[in-house]
C-alpha positions, 0 to 999 in steps of 0.5 A: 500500500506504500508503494502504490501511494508513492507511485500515486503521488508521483514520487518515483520511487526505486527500490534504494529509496523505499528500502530506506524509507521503510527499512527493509532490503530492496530484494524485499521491494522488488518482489512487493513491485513484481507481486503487484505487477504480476499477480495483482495486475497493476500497470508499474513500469520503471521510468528511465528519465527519473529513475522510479517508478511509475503507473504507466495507466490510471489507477483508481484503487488498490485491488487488495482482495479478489473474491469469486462467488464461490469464494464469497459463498465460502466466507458465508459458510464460515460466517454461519459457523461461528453460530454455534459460538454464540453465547460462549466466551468466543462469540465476540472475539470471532464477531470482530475478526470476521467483521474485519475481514468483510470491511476489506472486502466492500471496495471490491465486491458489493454486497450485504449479509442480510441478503443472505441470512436465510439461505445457509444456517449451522446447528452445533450441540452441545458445544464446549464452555471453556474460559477465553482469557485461558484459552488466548493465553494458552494458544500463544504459549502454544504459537511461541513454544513456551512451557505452561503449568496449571490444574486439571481434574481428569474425567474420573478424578474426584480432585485437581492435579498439578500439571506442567506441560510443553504446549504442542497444538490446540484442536477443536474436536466434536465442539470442544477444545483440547490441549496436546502436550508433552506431559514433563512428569508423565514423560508421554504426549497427553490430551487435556480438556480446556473446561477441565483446566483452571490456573494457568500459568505461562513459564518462561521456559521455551521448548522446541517442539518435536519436528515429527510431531503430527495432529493427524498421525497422533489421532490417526488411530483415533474416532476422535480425540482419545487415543490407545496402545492396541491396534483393534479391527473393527466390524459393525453390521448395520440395517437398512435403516441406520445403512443409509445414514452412515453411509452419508458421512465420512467416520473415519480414514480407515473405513470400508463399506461392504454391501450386505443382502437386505440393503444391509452393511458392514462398516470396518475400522482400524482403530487403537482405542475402543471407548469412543467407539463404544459410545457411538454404537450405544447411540445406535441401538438396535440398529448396530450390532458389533460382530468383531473384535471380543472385546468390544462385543463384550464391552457393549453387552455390559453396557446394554445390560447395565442401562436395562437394569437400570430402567427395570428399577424405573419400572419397579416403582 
């Protein structure tokens, strides 16, 4: 923007004076001065008489953003999702950055929100309550590799426990925040629940996080945020009813799908943990039934037992 406003006032800038006068190196300007003219269009030519440069054709504008309609249908997408935010701590902080983003496009495209409003809607459930002054704090510790200590309670705990950590990523999984961090005293990478930490305290002491170190290879193994040692293979028979709609979504990398008579299927997954897959085929019923591996079966039929134990104690009353 610099440029653009010396060569409009007729400065005839090059590349020694603009590298002075905004302290940086000429190979810096040459390739600002190369980006406009190549990629954003605008006339620049070098002007031989007066050493600098020039707009070789009237210029209006700085053409900073161009938006297709496709790419402005994207951003309204991004703009519903922040929905499922409201009424949380990060309903306002996202408000203020998304509106940021659309004030740089009115030069270039003309449009209005309202006239959109109704055509694209996001419904999140049970989306996740975490602190935001926690949750900025720990994402620069995180962004600047600096060691954080605070208190975590742990689902099954009864109490709070002293954590120090090395900050690795931040993921937001099903609606909710966790931390993926090297845990110093466990010496093991560990998932932490934002809602479930409290004092947080940023340390002086960086760390260099591991090259290696992937979100995706870590949860490869994973349905969703928890992780195991085992390598467990998956098979879960579903009826014609619950077939289409699991049919409808990607679950997970490793999932097959084999077409069963009676409009029947068998989902196959590789996963290293059996928890949450529990959890997900309890949420199917009748519908699902779990042909392999042991353990799982099992798994599921305590859990079946349990809860039609506990609804003939309502039944008893």
């Amino acid at each position: 923007m610099r440029v653009h406003q010396r060569i409009l006032d007729g400065k005839f800038p090059n590349c020694r004076k603009l590298a002075r006068e905004m302290e940086i190196s000429s190979k810096t300007v040459m390739r600002d001065i190369d980006f406009m003219r190549d990629r954003l269009g605008l006339p620049i030519e070098y002007d031989q008489l007066h050493f600098g440069f020039v707009y070789t054709e009237p210029v209006t504008h700085f053409p900073s953003v161009e938006v297709s309609e496709g790419e402005l249908v994207a951003l309204l997408v991004a703009r519903k999702a922040l929905e499922q935010y409201r009424g949380s701590p990060y309903e306002r902080p996202l408000e203020i950055a998304f509106d940021k983003i659309c004030k740089g496009l009115q030069d270039r495209i003309d449009f209005r929100w309202e006239a959109v409003e109704g055509s694209i809607s996001f419904k999140g459930i049970g989306v996740g309550r975490s602190d935001l002054e926690l949750f900025e704090n720990l994402s620069r510790a995180v962004l600047r590799s600096h060691e954080v200590l605070f208190e975590y309670r742990k689902l099954t705990g009864s109490g709070w426990e002293t954590r120090r950590v090395q900050p690795y990523h931040l993921g937001c999984i099903d609606n909710q925040w966790y931390l993926f961090g090297h845990d110093l005293a466990r010496k093991q990478i560990r998932t932490f629940a934002l809602p479930r930490m409290r004092k947080l305290q940023v340390s002086g002491t960086r760390f260099k996080r591991p090259a290696d170190f992937s979100i995706t290879t870590h949860l490869g193994g994973s349905l969703g945020v928890f992780t195991g040692r085992e390598k467990h293979r998956i098979r879960i028979e579903f009826d014609a009813w619950a077939a289409r709609l699991v049919m409808e979504r990607s679950w997970h990398g490793s999932q097959k799908i084999r077409q069963l008579p009676g409009e029947r299927i068998e989902l196959t997954l590789q996963l290293d943990g059996l928890e949450e897959i529990e959890r997900w085929l309890l949420s199917w019923g009748a519908h699902a039934r779990v042909l392999a591996p042991p353990a799982l079966v099992r798994r599921i039929q305590s859990a079946a037992k349990e809860m039609a134990a506990r609804y003939e104690k309502v039944k008893s009353r």
